[in-house]
C-alpha positions in Angstrom: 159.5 -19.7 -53.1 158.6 -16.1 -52.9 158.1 -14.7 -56.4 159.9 -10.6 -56.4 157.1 -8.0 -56.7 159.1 -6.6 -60.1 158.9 -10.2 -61.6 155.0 -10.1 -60.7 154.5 -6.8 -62.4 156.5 -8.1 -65.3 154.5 -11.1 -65.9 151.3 -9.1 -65.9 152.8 -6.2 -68.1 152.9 -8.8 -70.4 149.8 -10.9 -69.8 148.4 -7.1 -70.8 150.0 -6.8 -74.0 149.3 -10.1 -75.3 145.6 -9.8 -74.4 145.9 -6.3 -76.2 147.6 -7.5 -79.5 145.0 -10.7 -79.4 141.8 -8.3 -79.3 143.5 -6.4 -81.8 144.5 -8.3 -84.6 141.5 -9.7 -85.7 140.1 -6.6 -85.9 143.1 -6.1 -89.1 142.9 -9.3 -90.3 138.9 -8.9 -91.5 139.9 -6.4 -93.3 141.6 -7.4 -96.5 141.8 -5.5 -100.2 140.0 -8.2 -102.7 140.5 -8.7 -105.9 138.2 -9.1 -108.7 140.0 -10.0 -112.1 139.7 -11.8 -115.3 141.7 -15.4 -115.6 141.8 -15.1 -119.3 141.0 -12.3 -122.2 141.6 -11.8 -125.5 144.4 -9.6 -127.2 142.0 -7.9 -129.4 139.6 -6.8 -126.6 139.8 -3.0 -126.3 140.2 -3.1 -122.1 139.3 -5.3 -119.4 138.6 -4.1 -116.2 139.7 -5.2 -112.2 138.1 -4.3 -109.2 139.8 -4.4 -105.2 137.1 -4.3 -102.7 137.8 -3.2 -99.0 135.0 -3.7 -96.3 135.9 0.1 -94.9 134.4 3.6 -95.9 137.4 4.7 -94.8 140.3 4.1 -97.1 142.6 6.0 -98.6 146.0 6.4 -100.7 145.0 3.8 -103.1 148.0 2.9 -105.4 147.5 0.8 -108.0 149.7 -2.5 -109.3 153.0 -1.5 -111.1 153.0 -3.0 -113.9 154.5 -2.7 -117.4 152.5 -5.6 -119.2 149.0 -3.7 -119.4 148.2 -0.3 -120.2 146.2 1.8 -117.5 143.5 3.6 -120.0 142.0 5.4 -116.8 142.5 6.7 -113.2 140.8 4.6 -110.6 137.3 5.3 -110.4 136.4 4.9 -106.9 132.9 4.0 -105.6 131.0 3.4 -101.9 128.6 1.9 -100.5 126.9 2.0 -96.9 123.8 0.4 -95.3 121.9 0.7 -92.5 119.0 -1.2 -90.8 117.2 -0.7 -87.7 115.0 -4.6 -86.8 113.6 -4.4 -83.8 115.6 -1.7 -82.2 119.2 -2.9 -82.9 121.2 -1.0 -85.6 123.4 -2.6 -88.0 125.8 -1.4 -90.4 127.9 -2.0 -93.1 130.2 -0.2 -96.0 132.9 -1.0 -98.6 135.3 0.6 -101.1 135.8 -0.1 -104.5 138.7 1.1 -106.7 137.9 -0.2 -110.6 141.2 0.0 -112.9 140.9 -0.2 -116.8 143.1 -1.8 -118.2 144.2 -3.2 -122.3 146.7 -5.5 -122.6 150.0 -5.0 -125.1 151.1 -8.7 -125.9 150.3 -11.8 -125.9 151.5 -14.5 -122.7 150.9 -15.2 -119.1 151.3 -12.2 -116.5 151.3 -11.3 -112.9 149.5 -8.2 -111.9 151.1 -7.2 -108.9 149.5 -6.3 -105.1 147.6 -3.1 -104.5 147.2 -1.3 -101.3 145.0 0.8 -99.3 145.3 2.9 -96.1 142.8 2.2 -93.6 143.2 4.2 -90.5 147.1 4.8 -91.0 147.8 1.2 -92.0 148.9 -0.6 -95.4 146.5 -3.2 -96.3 147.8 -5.2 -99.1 146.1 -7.3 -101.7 147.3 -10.7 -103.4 148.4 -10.8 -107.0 146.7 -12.0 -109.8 147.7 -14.2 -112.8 145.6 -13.2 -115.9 146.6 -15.1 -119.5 146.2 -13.1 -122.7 145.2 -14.9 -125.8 145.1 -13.9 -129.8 147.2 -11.0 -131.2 146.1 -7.5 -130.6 145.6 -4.6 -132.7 143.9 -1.5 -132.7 140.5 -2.5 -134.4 137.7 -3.1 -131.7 136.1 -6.5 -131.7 132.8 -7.6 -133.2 131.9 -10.1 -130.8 132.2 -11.1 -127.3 131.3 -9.8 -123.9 133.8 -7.3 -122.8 134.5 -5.3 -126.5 132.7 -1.8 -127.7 130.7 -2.1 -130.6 130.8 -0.1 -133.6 128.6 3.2 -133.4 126.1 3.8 -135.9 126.8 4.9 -139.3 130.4 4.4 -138.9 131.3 7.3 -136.2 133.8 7.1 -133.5 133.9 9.6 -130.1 136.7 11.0 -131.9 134.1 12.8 -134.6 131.7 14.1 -131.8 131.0 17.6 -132.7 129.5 20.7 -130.9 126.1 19.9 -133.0 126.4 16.5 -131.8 127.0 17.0 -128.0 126.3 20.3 -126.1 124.7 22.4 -122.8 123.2 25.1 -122.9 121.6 27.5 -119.7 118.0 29.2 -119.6 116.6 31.5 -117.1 112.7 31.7 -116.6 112.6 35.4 -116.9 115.2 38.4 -117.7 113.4 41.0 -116.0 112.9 40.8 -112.2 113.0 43.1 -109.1 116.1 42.9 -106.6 115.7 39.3 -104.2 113.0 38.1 -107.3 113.3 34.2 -107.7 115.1 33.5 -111.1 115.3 29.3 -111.9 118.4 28.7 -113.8 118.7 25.5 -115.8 121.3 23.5 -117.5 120.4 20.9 -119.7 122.5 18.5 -121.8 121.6 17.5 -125.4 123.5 14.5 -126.8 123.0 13.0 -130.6 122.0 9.0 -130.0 125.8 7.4 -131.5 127.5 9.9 -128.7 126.8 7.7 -126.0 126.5 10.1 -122.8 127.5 8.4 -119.9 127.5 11.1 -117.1 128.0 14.9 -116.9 129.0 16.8 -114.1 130.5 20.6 -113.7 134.3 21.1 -113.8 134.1 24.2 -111.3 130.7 25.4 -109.5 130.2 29.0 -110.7 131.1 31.7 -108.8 127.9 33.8 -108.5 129.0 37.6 -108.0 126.1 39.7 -106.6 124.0 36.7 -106.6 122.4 34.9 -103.5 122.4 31.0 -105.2 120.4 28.1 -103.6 121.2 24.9 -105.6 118.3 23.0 -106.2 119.0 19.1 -105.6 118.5 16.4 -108.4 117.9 12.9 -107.2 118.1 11.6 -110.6 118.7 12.7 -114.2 116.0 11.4 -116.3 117.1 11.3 -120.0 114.4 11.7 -122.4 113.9 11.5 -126.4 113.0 15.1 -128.1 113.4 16.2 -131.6 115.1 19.1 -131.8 115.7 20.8 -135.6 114.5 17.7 -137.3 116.8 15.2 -135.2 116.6 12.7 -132.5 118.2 13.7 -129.4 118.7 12.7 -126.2 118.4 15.5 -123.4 118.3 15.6 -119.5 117.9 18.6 -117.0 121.5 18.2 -114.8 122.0 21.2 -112.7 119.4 23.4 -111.6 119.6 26.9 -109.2 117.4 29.5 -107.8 119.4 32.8 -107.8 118.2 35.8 -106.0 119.8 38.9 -107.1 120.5 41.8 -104.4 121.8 44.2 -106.7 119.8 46.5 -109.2 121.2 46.6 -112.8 122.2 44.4 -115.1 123.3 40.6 -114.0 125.7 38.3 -115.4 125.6 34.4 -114.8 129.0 33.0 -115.4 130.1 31.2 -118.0 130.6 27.6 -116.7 132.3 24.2 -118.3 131.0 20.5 -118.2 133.0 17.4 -117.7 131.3 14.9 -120.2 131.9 11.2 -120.2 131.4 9.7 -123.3 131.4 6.0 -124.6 130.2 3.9 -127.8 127.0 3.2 -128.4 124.6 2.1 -131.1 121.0 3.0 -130.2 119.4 5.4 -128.0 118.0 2.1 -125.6 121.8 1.7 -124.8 122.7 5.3 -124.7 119.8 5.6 -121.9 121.1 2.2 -120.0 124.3 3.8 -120.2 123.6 7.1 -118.4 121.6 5.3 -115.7 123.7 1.9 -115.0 127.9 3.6 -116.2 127.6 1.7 -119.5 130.2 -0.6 -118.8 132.4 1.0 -121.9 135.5 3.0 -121.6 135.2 6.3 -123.2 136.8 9.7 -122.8 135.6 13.1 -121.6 134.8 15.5 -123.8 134.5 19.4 -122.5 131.8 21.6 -123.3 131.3 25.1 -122.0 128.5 27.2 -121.9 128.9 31.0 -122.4 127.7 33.8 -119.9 124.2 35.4 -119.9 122.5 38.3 -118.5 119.3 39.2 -117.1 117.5 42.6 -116.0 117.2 43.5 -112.1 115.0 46.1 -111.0 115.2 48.5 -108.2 112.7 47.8 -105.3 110.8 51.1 -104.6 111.2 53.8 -102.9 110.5 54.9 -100.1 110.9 51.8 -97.8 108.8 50.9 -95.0 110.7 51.4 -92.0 109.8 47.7 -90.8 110.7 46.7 -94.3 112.4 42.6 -93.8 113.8 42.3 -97.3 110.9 39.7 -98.3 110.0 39.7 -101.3 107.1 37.2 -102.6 103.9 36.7 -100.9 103.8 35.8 -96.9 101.6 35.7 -94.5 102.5 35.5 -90.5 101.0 34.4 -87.0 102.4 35.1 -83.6 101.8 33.5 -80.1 102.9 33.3 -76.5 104.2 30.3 -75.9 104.8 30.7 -72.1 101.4 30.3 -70.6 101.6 32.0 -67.7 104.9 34.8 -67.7 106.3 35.1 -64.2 109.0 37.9 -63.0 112.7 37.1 -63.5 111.9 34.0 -65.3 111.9 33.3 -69.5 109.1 33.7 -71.6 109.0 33.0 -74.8 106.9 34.4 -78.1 106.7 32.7 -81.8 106.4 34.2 -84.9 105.9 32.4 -87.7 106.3 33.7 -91.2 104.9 31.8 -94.0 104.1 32.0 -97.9 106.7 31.9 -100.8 109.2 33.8 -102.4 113.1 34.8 -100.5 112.1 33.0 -97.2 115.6 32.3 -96.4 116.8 35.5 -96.7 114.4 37.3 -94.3 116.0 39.6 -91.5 114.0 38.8 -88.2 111.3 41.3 -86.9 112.0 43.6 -83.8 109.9 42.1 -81.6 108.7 45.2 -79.1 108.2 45.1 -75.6 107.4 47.2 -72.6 110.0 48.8 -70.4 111.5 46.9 -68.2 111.6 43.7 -69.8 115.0 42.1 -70.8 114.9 40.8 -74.9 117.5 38.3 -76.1 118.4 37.3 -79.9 115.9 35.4 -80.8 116.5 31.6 -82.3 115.3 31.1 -86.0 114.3 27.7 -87.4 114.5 26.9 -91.3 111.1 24.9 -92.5 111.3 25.6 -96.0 111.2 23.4 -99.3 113.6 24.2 -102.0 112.2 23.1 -105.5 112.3 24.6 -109.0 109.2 26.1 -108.4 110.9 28.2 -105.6 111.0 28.0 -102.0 108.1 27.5 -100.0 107.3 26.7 -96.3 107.8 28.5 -93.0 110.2 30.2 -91.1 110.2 30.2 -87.2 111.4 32.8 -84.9 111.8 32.4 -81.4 111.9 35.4 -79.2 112.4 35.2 -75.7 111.7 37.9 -73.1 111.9 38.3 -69.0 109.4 40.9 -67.3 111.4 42.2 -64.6 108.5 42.9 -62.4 105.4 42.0 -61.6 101.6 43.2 -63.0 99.6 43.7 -66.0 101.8 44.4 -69.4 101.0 44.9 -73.0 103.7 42.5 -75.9 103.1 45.0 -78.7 101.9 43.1 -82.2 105.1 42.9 -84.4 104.8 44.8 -87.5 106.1 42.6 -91.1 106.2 44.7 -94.0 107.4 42.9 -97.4 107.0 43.6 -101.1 104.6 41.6 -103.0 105.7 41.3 -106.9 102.5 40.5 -108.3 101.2 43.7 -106.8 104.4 45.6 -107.2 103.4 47.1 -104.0 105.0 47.1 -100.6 102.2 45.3 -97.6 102.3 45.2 -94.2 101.2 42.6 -91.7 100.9 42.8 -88.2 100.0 40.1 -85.1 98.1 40.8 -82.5 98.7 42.6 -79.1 99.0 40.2 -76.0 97.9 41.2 -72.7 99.8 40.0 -69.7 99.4 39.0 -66.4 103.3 38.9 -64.6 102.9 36.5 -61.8 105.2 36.7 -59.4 108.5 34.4 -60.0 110.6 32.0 -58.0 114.0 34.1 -58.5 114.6 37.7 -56.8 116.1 40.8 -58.6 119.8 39.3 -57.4 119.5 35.8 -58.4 118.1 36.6 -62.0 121.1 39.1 -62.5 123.5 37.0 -61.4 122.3 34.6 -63.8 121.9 37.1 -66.4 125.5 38.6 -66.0 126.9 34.7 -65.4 124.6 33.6 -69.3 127.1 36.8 -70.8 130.2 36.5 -69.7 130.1 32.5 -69.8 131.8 31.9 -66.2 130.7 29.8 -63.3 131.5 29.6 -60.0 134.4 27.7 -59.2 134.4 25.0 -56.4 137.3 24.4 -54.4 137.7 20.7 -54.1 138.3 19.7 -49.8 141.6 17.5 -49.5 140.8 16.7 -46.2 144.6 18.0 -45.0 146.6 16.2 -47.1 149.4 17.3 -48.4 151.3 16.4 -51.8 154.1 14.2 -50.6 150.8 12.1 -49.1 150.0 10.8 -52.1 153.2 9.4 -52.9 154.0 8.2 -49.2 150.8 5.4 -50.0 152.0 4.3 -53.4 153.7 0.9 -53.0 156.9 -0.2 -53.8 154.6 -2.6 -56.5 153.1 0.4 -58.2 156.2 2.6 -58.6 157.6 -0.8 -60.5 155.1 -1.4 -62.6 155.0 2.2 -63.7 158.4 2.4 -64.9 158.0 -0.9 -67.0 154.9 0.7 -68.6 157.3 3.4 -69.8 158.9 1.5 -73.1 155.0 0.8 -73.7 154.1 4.1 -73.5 157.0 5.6 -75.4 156.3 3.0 -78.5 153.0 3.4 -78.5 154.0 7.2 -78.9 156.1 7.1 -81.4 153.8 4.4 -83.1 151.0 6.9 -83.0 153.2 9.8 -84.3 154.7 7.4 -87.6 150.9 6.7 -88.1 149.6 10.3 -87.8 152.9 11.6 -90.8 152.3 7.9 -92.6 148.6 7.8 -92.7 147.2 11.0 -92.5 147.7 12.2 -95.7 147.0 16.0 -94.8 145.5 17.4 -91.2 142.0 17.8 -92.8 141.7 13.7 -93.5 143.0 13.1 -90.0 139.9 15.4 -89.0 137.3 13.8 -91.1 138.9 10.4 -89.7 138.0 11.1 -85.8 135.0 13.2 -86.7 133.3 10.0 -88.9 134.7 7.9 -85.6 133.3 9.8 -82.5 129.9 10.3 -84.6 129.7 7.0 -84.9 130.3 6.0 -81.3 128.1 8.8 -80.0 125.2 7.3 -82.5 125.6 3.6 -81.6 125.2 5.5 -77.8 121.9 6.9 -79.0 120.7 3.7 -80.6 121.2 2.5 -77.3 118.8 4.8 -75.9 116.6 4.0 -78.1 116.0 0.9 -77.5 115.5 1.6 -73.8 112.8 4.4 -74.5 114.9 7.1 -73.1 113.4 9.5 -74.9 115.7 13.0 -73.8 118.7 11.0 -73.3 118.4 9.4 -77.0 118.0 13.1 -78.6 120.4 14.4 -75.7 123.3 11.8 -78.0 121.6 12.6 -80.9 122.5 16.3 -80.5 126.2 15.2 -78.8 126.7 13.4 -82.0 125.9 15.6 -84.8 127.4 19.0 -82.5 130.7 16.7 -82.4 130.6 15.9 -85.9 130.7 19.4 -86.8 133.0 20.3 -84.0 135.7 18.0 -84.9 135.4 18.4 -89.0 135.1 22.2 -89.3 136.3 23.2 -85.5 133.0 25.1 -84.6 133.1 26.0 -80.8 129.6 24.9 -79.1 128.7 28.7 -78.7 129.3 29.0 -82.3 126.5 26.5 -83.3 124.4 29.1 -85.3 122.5 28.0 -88.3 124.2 30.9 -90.6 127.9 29.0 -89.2 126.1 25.5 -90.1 125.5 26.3 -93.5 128.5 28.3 -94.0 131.1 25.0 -92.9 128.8 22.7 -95.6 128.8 25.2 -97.7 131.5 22.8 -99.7 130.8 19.5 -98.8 127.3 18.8 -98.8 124.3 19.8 -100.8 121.8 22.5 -99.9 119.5 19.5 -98.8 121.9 17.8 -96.7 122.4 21.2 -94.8 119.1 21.6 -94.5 118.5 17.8 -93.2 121.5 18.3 -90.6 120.0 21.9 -89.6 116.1 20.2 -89.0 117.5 17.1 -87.1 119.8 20.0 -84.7 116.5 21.5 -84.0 114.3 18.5 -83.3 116.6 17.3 -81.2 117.3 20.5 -78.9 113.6 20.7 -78.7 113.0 17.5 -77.4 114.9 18.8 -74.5 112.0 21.0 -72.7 108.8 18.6 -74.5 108.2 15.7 -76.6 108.5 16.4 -80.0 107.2 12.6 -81.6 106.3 8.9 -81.0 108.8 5.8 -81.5 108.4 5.6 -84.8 109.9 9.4 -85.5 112.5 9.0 -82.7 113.6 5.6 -84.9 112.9 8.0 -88.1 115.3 11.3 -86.8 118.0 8.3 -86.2 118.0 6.5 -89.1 118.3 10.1 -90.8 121.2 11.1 -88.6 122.9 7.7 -89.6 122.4 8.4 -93.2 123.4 11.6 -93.3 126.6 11.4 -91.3 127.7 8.3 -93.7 127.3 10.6 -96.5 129.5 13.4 -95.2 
């Protein structure tokens, strides 16, 4: 018996979709909301707590249990955690969600508490209910002993008799006179009487500097200490610190700025200090406490300018060199400058770099190798000029001329590099080629190649296609259509708003293309690993904030993080862009920095 060519198709069409649905449902069913609860608790405890765990970094639209039989005392607090590891050369990875819900209970008897649910990548992941038994009779007294109650504070007080003596934050600035672009470090440090029990502080808003260049200075960890200040013992910490560089002469206002502070119950300054480091464990509430504006004094720089004048202020020092060894005609050279010392680094405008007629200058390519620190920043910065000599013979590169403003001087100095004496030799591109090029680099277009269809026409290609083909295309339709409109349901259902549907398939692809440079790795493909590297973290940005390839600037960098990440973040994902467009034209480490930049990269794409 001949078996129809439409059955055939059929038959596989369906082989197809089983073989899909089996590879795919596994793949849901690890993934399951867990539940941490308590079996039993007393009436009398003040709250109880219950955590749901999802294997995923990337859930979303938590909603908690409806229920009427406890009372929620707080929003979910939400935490996350990722790892990494590299053993001998194979990456593994791992991350979870956790959603903790506090809860006090308003009778005694046994209850449900019903299913939560999560959105992982546009679909409803459901947890189990839990039975939890309440024992005793409650009231509104906390308890004296057992695990999960808050003890009585010291001397009898409660959070609800915290004053402004007893918890507050107050700002200081290292100096009130300075000259315009002058390094000011402003500090904000808490100060919290022992029985307030600080458990975290964090800003309600981020100020809005006005005529104020800000560089946020990053805190690791806030270390509370003991001091005695007016006679009592108090616990203090250094929370949020920035350099601010003024560009405006006058008088200078930092805003006035308010702090979210969590407190809970304590009785001794030990647990107040556990507390802040390990969340205390206690529920609390959050008091506000705001700190007014202050001023400071900025100075005119003097006049007149130098003409070569850069806008640095501090004390530098520079060096310049050729990096192309031996310049050739109608080919790229290329000439470092590197600018060194401390004070406004970052803000520098890059020196003209002069050169002799005839010779073409493009913008030149800046790298950041500076240290940001309370002290103020410090390092390097790079700057990349490159030239082409149009013709052949002996030339003279000018020395660039750096002229900056040195504060402990008050004066304004001026540096210069050396002259360079060249030797054009002739190149392996005429006077037409290297314009073509030149004109092709600024207008972005390339040639287009007509493709050869060897005299076929259209109606060819559908004069082969079988009578089997055509079928089995048709049947693929329905498929195609649900898996449309399944897509479509997910996209309104789980994507909660365009920009999380972004960040989804920016944290995907980045993922993908690193696991592709892993790869690499481990094969000692040195330019192809950094080649991912660089696919990776330029898709990242590409798919997150929509910056075009030719956009990739470190100004446009900064400016899309601006929100999301911290100032060392920015500069990490700046310093692994450069390493890894470097490594295109030499070798920029050994294995164990190529494993280093990667592990970095992993790190710091899990934490955007």
């Amino acid at each position: 018996m001949t078996i129809p060519q439409h059955s055939h198709a059929r038959r596989q069409t369906s082989l197809l979709l089983v073989w899909l649905l089996g590879m795919l449902l596994p793949l849901y069913a690890q993934l399951q909301l867990q539940v941490q609860a308590p079996s039993h608790i007393s009436a009398n405890q003040q709250y109880f707590q219950v955590r749901y765990t999802i294997q995923s970094d990337d859930a979303s639209n938590f909603r908690e249990p409806a229920t009427s039989d406890f009372e929620l005392l707080a929003a979910p607090g939400v935490s996350t955690y990722s790892n990494t590891s590299i053993v001998n050369g194979r990456v593994s990875s791992s991350s979870s969600t956790t959603y903790t819900l506090t809860y006090r209970a308003k009778k005694k008897g046994k209850f449900t508490l019903p299913a939560a649910s999560v959105q992982v990548g546009g679909k409803t992941i459901r947890s189990s209910g839990v039975s939890i038994t309440v024992d005793g009779t409650p009231n509104n007294a906390p308890s004296t002993g057992g695990g999960a109650s808050s003890p009585q504070t010291s001397g009898g007080q409660t959070s609800a008799s915290i004053s402004d003596k007893d918890l507050y934050v107050r700002a200081s600035i290292d100096r009130t006179t300075v000259y315009e672009q002058e390094a000011v470090l402003l500090t904000y440090k808490f100060f919290a009487a022992p029985h307030v029990g600080l458990n975290n502080v964090s800003l309600a808003a981020k100020p809005d500097f006005k005529g104020i260049v800000s560089q946020e200075i990053p805190i690791r960890e806030i270390q509370p200490v003991r001091e005695q200040i007016g006679g009592r013992t108090m616990i203090t910490g250094v929370m949020q610190q920035y350099l601010l560089f003024p560009n405006q002469a006058g008088e200078v206002t930092v805003p006035s700025v308010t702090f979210d502070c969590q407190v809970i119950q304590q009785t001794a300054v030990e647990d107040m200090i556990d507390a802040f480091f390990n969340g205390g464990g206690r529920v609390g509430r959050t008091l506000k406490r705001t700190v007014p504006t202050m001023t400071f004094q900025v100075k005119a720089l003097p006049q007149p300018q130098p003409a070569d004048f850069a806008g640095g202020v501090g004390e530098f020092a520079i060096k310049g060199e050729l990096v192309t060894t031996q310049p050739k005609a109608n080919e790229v050279c290329t000439y470092r400058l590197t600018v060194s010392g401390k004070g406004n680094l970052r803000m520098l405008i890059a020196p003209t770099l002069p050169v002799p007629e005839g010779f073409d200058t493009f913008t030149p390519k800046t790298t950041d190798k500076t240290q940001l620190s309370a002290s103020g920043i410090t390092g390097e910065m790079v700057y990349e000029y490159t030239f082409v000599p149009r013709s052949m013979g002996a030339a003279t590169l000018p020395g660039i001329s750096f002229s900056y403003f040195d504060v402990a001087t008050q004066t304004y100095k001026t540096l210069r590099t050396d002259e360079i004496h060249l030797n054009v030799a002739k190149g392996t591109k005429s006077d037409e080629e290297y314009e073509r090029e030149r004109q092709n680099r600024a207008s972005d277009i390339r040639d287009i190649h007509a493709a050869s269809f060897n005299g076929q026409t259209a109606n060819s290609f559908w004069d082969h296609l079988s009578l089997h083909t055509i079928i089995s295309f048709y049947l693929l339709l329905p498929l195609l259509y649900i898996g449309v409109m399944r897509a479509l349901r997910r996209y309104r259902m789980g994507g909660a708003s365009t920009a999380q549907g972004r960040s989804r398939k920016a944290s995907r692809r980045a993922r993908q293309q690193l696991k592709e440079a892993g790869n690499l790795l481990q094969k000692g493909d040195e330019r192809a690993f950094y080649a991912a590297m660089l696919k990776a973290l330029h898709g990242f940005l590409a798919d997150k904030y929509g910056i075009a390839l030719s956009e990739m600037t470190h100004e446009r960098i900064e400016q899309a993080l601006q929100v999301h990440a911290t100032e060392e973040q920015r500069q990490q994902f700046i310093a692994l862009i450069d390493t890894c467009e470097m490594a295109q034209y030499a070798p920029v480490g050994d294995a164990v920095q190529k494993e280093e930049s990667y592990r970095q990269a992993l790190a710091l794409l899990e934490s955007l």
